[in-house]
PDB file of N, CA, C, O and CB in Angstrom:
ATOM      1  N   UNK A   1      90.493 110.140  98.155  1.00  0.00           N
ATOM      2  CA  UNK A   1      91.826 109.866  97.727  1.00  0.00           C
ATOM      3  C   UNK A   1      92.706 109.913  98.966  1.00  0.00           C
ATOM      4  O   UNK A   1      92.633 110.798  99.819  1.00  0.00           O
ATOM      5  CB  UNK A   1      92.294 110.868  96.638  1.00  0.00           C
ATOM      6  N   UNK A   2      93.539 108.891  98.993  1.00  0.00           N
ATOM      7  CA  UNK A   2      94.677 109.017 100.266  1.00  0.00           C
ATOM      8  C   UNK A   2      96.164 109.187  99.365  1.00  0.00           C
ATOM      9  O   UNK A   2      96.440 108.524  98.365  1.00  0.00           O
ATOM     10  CB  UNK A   2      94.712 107.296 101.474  1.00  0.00           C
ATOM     11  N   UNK A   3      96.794 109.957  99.820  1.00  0.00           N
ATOM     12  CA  UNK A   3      98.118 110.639  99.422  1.00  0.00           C
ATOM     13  C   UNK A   3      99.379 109.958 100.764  1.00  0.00           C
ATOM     14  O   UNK A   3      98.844 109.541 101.791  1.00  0.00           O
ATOM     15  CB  UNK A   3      97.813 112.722  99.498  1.00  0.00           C
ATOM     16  N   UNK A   4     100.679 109.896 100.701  1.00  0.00           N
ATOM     17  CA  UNK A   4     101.356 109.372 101.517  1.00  0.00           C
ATOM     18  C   UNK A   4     102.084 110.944 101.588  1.00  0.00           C
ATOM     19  O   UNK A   4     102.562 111.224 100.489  1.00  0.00           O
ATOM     20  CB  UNK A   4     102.117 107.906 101.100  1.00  0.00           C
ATOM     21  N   UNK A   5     102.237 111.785 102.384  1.00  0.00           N
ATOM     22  CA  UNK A   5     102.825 113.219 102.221  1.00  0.00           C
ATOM     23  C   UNK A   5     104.116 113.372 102.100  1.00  0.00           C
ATOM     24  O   UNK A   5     104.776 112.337 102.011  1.00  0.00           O
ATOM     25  CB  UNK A   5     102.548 114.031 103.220  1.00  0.00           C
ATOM     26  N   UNK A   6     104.690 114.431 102.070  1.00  0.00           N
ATOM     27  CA  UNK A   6     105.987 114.442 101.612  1.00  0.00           C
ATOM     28  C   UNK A   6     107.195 113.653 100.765  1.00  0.00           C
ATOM     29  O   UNK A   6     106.842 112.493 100.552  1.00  0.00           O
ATOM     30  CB  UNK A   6     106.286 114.557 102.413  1.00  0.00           C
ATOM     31  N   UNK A   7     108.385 113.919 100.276  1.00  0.00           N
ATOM     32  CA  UNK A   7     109.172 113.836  99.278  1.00  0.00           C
ATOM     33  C   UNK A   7     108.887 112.323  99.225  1.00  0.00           C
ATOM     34  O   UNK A   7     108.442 111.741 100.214  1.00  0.00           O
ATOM     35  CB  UNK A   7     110.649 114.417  99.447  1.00  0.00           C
ATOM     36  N   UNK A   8     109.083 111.843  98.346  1.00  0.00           N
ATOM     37  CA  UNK A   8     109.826 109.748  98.191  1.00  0.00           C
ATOM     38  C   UNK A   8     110.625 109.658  97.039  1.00  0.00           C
ATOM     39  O   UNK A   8     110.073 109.720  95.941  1.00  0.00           O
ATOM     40  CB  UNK A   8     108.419 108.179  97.790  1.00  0.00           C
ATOM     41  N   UNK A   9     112.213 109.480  97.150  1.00  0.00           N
ATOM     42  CA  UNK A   9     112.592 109.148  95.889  1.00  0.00           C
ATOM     43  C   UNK A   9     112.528 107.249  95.553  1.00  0.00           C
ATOM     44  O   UNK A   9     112.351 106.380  96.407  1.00  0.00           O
ATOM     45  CB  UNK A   9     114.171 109.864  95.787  1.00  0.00           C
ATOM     46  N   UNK A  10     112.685 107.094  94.413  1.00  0.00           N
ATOM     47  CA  UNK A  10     111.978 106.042  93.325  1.00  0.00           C
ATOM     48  C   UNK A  10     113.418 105.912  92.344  1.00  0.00           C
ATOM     49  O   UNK A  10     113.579 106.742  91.449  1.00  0.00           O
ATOM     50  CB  UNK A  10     110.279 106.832  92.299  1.00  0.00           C
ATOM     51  N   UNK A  11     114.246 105.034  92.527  1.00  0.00           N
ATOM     52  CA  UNK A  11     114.931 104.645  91.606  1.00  0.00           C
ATOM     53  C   UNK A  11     114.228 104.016  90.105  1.00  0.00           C
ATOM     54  O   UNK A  11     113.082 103.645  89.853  1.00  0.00           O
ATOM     55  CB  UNK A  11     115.696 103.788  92.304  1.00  0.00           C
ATOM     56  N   UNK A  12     114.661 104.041  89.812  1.00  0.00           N
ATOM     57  CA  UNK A  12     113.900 104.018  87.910  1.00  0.00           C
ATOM     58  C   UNK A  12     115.372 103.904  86.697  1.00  0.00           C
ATOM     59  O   UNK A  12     116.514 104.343  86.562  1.00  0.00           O
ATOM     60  CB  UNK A  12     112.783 106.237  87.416  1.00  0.00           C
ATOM     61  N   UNK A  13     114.467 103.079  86.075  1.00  0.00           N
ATOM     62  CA  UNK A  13     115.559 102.733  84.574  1.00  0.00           C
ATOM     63  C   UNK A  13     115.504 103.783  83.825  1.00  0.00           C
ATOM     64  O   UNK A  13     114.350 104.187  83.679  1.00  0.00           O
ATOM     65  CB  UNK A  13     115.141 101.444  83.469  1.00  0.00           C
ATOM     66  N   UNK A  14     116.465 104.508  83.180  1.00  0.00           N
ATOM     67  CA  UNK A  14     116.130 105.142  81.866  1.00  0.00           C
ATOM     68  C   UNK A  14     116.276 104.288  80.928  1.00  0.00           C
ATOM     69  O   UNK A  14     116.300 103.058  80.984  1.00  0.00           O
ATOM     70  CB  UNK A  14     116.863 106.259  81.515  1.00  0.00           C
ATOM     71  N   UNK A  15     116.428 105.393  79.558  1.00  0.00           N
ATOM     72  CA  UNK A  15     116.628 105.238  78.019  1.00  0.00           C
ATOM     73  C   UNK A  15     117.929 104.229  77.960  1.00  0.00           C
ATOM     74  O   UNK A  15     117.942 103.084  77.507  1.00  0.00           O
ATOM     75  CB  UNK A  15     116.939 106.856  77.177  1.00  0.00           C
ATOM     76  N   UNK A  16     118.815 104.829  78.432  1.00  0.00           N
ATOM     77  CA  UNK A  16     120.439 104.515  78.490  1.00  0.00           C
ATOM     78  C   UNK A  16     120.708 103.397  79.100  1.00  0.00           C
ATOM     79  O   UNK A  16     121.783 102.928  78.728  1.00  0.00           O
ATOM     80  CB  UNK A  16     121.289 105.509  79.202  1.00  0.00           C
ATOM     81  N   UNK A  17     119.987 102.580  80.144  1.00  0.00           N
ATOM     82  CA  UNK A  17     120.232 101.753  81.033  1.00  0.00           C
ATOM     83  C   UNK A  17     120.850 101.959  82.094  1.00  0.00           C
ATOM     84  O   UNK A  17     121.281 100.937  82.628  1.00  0.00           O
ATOM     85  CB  UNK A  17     120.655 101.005  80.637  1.00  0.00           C
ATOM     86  N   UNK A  18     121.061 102.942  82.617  1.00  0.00           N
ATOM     87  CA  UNK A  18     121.205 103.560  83.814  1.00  0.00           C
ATOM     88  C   UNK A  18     119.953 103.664  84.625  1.00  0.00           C
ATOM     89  O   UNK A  18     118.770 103.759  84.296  1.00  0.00           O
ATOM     90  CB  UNK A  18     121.744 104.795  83.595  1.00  0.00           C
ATOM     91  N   UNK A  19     120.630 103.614  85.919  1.00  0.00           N
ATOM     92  CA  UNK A  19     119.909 103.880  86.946  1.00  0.00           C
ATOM     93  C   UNK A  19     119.582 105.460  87.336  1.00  0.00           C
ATOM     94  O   UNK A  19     120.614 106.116  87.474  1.00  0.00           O
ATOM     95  CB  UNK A  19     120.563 103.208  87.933  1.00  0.00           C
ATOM     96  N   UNK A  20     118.855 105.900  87.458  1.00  0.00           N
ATOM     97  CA  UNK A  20     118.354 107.197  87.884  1.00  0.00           C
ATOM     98  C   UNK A  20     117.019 107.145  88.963  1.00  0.00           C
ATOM     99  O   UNK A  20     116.276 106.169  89.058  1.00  0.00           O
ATOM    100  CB  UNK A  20     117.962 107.977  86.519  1.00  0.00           C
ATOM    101  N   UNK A  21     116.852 108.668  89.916  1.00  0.00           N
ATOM    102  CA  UNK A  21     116.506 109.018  91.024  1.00  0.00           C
ATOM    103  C   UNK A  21     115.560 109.894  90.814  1.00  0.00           C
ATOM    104  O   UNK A  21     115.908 111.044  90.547  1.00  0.00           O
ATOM    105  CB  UNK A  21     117.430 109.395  91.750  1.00  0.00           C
ATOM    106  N   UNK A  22     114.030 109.535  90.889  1.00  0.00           N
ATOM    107  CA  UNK A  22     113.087 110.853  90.540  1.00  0.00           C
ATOM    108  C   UNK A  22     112.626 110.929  92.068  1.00  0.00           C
ATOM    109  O   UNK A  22     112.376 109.869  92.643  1.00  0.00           O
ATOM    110  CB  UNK A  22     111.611 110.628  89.202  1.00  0.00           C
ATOM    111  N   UNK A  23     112.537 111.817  92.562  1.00  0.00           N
ATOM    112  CA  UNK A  23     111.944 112.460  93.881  1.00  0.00           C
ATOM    113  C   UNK A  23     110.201 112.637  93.270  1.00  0.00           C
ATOM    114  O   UNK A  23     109.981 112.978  92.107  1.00  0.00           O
ATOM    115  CB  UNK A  23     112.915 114.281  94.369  1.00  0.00           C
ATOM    116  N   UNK A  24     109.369 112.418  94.013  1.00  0.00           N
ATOM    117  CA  UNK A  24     107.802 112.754  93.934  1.00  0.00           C
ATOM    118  C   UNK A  24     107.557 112.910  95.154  1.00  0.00           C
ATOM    119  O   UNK A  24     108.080 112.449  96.168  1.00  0.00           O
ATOM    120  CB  UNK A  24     106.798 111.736  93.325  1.00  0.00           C
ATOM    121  N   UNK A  25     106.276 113.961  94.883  1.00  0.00           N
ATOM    122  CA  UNK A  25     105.788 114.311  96.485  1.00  0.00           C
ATOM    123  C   UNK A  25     103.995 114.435  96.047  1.00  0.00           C
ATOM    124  O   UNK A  25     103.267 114.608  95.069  1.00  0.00           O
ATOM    125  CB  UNK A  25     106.686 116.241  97.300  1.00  0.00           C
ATOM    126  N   UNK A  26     103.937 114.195  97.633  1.00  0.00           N
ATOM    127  CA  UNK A  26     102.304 113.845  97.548  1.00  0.00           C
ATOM    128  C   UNK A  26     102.015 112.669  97.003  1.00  0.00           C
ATOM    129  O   UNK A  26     101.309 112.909  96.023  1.00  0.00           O
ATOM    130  CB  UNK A  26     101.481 114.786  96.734  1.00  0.00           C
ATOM    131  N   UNK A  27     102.152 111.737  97.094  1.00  0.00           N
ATOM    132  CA  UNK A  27     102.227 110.123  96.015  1.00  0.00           C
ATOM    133  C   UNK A  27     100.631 109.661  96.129  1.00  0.00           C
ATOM    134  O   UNK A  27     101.121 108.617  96.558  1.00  0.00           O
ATOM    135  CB  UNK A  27     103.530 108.457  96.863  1.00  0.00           C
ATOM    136  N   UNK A  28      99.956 109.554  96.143  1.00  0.00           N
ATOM    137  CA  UNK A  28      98.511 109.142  95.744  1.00  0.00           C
ATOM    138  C   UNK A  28      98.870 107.381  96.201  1.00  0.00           C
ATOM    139  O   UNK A  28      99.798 106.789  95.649  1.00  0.00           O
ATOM    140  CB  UNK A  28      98.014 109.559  93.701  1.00  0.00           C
ATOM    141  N   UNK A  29      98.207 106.868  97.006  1.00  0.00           N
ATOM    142  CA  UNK A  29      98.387 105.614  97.556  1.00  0.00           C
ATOM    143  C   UNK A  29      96.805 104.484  97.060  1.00  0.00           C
ATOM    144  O   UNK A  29      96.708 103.312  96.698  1.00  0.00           O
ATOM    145  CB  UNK A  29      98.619 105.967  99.411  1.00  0.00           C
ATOM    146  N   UNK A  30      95.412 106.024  97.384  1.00  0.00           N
ATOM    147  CA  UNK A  30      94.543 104.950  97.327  1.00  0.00           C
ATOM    148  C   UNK A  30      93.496 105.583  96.228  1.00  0.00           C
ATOM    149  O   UNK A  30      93.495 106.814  96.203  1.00  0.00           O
ATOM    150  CB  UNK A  30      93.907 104.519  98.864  1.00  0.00           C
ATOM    151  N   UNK A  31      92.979 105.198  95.699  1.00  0.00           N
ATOM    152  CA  UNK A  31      91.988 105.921  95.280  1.00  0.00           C
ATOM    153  C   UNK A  31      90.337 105.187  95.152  1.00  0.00           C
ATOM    154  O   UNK A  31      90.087 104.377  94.259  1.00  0.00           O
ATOM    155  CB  UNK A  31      92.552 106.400  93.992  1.00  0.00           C
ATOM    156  N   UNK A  32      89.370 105.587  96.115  1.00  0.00           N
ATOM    157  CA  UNK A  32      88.033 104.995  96.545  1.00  0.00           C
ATOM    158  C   UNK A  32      87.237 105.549  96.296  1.00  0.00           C
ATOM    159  O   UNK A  32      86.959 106.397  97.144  1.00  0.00           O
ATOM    160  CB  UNK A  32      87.757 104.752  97.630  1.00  0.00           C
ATOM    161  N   UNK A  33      86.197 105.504  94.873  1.00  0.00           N
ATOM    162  CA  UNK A  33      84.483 106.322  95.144  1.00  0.00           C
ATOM    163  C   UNK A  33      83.890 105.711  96.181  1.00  0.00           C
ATOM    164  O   UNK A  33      83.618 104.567  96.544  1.00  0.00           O
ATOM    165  CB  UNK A  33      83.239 106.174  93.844  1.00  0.00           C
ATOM    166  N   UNK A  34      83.731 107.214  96.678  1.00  0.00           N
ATOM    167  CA  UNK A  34      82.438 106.993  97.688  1.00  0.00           C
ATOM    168  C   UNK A  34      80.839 107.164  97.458  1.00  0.00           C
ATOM    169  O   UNK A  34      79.990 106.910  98.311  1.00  0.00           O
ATOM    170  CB  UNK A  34      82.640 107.889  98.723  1.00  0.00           C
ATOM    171  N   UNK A  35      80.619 107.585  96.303  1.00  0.00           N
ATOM    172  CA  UNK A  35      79.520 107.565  95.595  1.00  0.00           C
ATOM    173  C   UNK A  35      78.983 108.646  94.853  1.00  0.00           C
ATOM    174  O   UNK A  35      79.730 109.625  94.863  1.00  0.00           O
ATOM    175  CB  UNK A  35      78.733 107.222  96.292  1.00  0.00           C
ATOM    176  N   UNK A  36      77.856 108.803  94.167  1.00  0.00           N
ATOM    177  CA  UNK A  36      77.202 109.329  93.647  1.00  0.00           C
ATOM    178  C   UNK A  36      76.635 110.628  94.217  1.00  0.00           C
ATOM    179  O   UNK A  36      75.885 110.553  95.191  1.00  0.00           O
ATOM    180  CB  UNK A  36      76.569 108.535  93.365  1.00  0.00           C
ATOM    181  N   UNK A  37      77.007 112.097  93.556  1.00  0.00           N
ATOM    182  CA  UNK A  37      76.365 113.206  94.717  1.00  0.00           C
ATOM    183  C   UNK A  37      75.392 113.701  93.550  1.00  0.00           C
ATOM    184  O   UNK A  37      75.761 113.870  92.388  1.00  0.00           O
ATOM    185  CB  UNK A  37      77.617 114.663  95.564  1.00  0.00           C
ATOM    186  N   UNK A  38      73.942 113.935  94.082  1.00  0.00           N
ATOM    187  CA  UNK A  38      73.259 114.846  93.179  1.00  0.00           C
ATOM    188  C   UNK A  38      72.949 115.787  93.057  1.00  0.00           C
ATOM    189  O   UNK A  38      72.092 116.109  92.233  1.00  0.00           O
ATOM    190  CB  UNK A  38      72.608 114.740  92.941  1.00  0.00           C
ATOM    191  N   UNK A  39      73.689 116.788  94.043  1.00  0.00           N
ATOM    192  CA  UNK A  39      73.525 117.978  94.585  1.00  0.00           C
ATOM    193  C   UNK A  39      73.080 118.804  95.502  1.00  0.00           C
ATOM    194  O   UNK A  39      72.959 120.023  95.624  1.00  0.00           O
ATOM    195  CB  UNK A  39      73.297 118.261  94.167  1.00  0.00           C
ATOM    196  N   UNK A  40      72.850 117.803  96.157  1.00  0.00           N
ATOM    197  CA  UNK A  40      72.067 117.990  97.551  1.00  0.00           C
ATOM    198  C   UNK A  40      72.714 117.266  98.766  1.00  0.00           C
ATOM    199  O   UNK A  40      73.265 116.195  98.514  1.00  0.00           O
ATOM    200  CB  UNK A  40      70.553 117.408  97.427  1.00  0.00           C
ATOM    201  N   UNK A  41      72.719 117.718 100.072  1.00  0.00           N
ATOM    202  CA  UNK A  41      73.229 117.448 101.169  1.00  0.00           C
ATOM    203  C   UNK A  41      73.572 115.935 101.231  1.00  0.00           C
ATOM    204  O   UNK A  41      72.592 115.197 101.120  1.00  0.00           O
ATOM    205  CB  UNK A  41      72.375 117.913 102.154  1.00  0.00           C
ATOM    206  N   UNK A  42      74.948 115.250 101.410  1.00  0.00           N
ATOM    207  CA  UNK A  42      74.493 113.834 101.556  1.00  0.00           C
ATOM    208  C   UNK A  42      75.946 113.535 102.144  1.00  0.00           C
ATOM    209  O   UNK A  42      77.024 114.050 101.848  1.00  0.00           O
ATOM    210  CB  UNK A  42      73.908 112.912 100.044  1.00  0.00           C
ATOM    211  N   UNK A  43      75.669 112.648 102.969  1.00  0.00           N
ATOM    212  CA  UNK A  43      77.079 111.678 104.112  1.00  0.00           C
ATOM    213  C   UNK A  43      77.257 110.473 103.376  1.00  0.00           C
ATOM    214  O   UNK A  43      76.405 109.759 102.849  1.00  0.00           O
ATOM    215  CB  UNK A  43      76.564 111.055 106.047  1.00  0.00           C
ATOM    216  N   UNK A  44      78.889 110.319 103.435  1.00  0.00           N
ATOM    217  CA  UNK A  44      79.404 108.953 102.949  1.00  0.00           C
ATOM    218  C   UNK A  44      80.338 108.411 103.666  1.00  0.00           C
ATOM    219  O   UNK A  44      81.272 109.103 104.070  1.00  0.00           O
ATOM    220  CB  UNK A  44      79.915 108.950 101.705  1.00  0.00           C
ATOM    221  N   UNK A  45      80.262 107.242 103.915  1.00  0.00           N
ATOM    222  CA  UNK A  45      80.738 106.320 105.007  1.00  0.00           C
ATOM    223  C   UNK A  45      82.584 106.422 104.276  1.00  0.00           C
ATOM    224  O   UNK A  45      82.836 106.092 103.117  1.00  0.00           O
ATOM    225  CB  UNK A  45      79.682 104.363 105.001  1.00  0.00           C
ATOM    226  N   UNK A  46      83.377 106.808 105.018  1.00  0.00           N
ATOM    227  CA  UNK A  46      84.958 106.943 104.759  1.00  0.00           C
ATOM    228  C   UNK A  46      85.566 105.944 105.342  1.00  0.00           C
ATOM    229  O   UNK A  46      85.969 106.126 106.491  1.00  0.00           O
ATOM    230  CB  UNK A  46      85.633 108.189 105.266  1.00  0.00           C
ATOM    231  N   UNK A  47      85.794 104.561 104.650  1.00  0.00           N
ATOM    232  CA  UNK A  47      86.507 103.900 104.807  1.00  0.00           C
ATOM    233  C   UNK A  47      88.089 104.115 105.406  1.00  0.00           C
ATOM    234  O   UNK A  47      88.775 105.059 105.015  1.00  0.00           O
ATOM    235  CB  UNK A  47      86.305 103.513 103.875  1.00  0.00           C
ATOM    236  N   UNK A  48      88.639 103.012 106.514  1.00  0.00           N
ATOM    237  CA  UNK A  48      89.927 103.470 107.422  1.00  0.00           C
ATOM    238  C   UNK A  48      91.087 103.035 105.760  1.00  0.00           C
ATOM    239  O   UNK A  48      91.153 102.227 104.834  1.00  0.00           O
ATOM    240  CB  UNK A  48      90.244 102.104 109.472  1.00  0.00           C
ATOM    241  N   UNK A  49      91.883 104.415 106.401  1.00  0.00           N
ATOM    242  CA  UNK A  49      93.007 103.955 105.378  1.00  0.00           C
ATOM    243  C   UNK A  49      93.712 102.745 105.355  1.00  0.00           C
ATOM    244  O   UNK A  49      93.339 102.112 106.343  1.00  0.00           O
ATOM    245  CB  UNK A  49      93.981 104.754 105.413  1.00  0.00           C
ATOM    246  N   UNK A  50      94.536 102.112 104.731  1.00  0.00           N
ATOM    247  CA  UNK A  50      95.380 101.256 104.730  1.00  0.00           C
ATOM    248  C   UNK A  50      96.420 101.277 105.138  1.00  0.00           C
ATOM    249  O   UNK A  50      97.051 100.226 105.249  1.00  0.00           O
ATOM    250  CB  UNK A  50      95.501 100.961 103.980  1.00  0.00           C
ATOM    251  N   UNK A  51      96.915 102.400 105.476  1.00  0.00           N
ATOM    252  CA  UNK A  51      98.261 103.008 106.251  1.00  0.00           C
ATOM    253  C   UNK A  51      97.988 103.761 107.041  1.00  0.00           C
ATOM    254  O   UNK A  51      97.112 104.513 106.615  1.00  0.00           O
ATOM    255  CB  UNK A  51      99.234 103.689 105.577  1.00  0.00           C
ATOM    256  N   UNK A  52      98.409 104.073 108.440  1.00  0.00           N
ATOM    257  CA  UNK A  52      98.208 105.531 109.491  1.00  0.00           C
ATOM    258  C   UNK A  52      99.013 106.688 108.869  1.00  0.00           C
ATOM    259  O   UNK A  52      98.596 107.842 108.968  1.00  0.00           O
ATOM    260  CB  UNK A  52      98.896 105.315 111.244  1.00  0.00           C
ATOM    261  N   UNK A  53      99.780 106.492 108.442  1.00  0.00           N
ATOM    262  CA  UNK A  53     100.289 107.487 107.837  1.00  0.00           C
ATOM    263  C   UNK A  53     100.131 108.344 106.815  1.00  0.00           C
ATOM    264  O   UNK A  53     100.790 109.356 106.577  1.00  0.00           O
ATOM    265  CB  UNK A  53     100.954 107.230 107.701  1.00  0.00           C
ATOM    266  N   UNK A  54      98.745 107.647 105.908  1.00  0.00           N
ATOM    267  CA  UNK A  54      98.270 108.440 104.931  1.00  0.00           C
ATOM    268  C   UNK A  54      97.069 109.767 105.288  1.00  0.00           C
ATOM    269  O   UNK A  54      96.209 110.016 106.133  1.00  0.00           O
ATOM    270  CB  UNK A  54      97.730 107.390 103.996  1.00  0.00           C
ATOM    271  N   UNK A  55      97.558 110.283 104.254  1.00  0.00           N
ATOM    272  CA  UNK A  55      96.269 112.088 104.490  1.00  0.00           C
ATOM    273  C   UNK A  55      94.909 111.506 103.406  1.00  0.00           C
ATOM    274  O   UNK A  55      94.867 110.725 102.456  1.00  0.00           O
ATOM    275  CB  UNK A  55      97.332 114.429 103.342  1.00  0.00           C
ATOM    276  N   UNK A  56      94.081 112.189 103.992  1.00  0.00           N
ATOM    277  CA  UNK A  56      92.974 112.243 102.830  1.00  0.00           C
ATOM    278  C   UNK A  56      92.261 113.155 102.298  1.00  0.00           C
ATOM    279  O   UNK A  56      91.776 114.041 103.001  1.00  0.00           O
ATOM    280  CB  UNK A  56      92.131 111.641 103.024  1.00  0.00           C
ATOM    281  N   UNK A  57      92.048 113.105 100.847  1.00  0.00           N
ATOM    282  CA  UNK A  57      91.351 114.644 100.353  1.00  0.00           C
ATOM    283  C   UNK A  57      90.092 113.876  99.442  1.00  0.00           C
ATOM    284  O   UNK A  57      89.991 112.869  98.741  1.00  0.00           O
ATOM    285  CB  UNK A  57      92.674 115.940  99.125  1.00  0.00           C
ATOM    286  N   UNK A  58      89.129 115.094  99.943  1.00  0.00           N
ATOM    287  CA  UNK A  58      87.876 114.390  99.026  1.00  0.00           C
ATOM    288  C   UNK A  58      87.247 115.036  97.825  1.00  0.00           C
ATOM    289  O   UNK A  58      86.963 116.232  97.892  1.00  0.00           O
ATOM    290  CB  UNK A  58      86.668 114.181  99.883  1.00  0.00           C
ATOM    291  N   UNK A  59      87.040 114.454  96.896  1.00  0.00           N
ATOM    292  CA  UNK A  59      87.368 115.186  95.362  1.00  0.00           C
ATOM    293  C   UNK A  59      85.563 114.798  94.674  1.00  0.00           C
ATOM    294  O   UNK A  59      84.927 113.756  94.524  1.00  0.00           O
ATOM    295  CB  UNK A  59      89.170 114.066  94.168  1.00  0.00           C
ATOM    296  N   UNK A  60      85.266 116.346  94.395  1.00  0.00           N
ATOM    297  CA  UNK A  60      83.722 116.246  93.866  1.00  0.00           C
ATOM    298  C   UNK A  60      84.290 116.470  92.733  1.00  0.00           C
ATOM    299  O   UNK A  60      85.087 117.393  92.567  1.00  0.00           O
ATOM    300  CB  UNK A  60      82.402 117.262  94.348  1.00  0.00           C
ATOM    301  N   UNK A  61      83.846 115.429  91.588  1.00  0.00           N
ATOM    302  CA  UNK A  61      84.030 115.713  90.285  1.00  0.00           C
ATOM    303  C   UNK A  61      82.771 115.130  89.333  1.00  0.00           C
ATOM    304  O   UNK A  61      81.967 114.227  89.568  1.00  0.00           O
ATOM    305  CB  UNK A  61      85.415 115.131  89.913  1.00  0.00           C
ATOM    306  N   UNK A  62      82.923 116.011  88.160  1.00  0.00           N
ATOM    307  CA  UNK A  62      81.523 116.077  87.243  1.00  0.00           C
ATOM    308  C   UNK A  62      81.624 114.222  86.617  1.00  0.00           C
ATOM    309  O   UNK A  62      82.659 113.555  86.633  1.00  0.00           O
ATOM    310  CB  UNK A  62      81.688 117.683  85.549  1.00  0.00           C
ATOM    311  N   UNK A  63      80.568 113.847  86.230  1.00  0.00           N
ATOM    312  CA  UNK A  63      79.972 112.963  85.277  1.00  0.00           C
ATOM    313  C   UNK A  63      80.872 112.466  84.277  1.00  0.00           C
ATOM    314  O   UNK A  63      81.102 113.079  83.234  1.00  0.00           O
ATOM    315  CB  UNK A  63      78.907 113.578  84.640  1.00  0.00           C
ATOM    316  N   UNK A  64      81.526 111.055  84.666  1.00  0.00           N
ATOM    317  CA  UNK A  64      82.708 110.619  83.734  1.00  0.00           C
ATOM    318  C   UNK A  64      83.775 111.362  83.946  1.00  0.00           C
ATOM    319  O   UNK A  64      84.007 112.128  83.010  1.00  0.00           O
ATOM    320  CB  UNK A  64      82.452 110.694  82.309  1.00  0.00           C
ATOM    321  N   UNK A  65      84.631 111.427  84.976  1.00  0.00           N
ATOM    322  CA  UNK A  65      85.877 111.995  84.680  1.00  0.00           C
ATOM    323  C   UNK A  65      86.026 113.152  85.058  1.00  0.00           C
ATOM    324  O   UNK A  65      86.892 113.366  85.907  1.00  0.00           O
ATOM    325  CB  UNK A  65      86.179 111.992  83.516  1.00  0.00           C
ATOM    326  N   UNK A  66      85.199 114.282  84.523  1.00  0.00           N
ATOM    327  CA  UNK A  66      84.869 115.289  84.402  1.00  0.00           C
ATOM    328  C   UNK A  66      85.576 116.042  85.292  1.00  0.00           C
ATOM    329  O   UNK A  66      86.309 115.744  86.234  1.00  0.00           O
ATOM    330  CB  UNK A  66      83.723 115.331  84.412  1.00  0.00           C
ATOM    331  N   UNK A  67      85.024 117.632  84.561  1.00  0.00           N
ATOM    332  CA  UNK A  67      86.069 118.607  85.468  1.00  0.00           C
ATOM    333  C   UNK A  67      86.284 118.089  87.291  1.00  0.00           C
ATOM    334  O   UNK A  67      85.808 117.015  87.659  1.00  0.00           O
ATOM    335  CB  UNK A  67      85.238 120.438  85.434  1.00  0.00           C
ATOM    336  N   UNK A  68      86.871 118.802  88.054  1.00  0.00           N
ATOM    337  CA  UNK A  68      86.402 118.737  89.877  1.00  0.00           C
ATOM    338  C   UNK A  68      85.943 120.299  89.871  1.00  0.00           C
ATOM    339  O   UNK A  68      86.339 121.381  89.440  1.00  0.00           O
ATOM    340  CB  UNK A  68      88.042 118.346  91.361  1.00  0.00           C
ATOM    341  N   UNK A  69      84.773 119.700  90.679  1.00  0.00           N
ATOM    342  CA  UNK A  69      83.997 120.633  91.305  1.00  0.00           C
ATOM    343  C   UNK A  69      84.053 120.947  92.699  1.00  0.00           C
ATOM    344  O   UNK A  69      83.137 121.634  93.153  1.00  0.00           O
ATOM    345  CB  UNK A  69      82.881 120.343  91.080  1.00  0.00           C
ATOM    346  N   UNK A  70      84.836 120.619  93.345  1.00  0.00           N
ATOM    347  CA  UNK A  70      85.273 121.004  94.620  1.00  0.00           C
ATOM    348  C   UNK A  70      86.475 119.477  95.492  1.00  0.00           C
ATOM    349  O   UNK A  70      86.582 118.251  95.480  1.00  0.00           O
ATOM    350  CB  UNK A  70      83.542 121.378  95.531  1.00  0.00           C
ATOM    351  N   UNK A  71      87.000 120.493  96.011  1.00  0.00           N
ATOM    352  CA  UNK A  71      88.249 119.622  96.918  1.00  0.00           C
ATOM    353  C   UNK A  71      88.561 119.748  98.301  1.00  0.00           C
ATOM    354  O   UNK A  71      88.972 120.867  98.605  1.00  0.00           O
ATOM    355  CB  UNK A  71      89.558 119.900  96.436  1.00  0.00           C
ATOM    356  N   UNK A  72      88.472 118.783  99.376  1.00  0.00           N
ATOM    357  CA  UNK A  72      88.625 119.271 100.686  1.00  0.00           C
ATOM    358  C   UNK A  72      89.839 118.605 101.412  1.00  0.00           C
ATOM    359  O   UNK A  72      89.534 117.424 101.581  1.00  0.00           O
ATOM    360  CB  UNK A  72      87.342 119.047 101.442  1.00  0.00           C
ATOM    361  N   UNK A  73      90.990 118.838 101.874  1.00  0.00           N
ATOM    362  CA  UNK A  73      91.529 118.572 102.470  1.00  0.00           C
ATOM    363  C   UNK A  73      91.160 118.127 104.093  1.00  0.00           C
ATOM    364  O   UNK A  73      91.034 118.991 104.961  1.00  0.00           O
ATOM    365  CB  UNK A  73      92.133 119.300 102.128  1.00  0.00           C
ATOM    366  N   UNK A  74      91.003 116.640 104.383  1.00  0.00           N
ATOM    367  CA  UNK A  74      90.480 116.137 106.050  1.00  0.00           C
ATOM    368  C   UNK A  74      91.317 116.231 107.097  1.00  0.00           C
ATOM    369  O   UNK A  74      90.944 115.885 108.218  1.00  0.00           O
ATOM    370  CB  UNK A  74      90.129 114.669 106.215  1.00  0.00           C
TER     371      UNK A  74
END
């Protein structure tokens, strides 16, 4: 996963038709499987981001969706 770091505000419509200002942080830019782990030692080729400016964190998660089983900040 690549994240763009810190604050970004996002103008947005409400209910009312007004304009309004939501601030988000950490914005999630890319999101790439790198494959299949079966529990055992294994290297995966990390594609270059699309921006220099983005961070990347790599996310072990269970079978469909499933809980995460571990997270590493690169």
């Amino acid at each position: 996963m690549r994240y763009e770091p810190g604050a970004h505000s996002v103008r947005v419509k409400g209910d009312d038709r007004k304009m309004r200002t939501v601030t988000e942080t950490n914005v999630v830019r890319e999101l790439t499987r790198l494959g299949l782990w079966r529990g055992t030692a294994k290297r995966y080729a990390l594609p270059p981001p699309a921006a220099e400016d983005l961070k990347s964190v790599v996310i072990v998660q269970g079978r469909d969706g499933g809980r995460i089983l571990a997270a590493a900040r690169l």
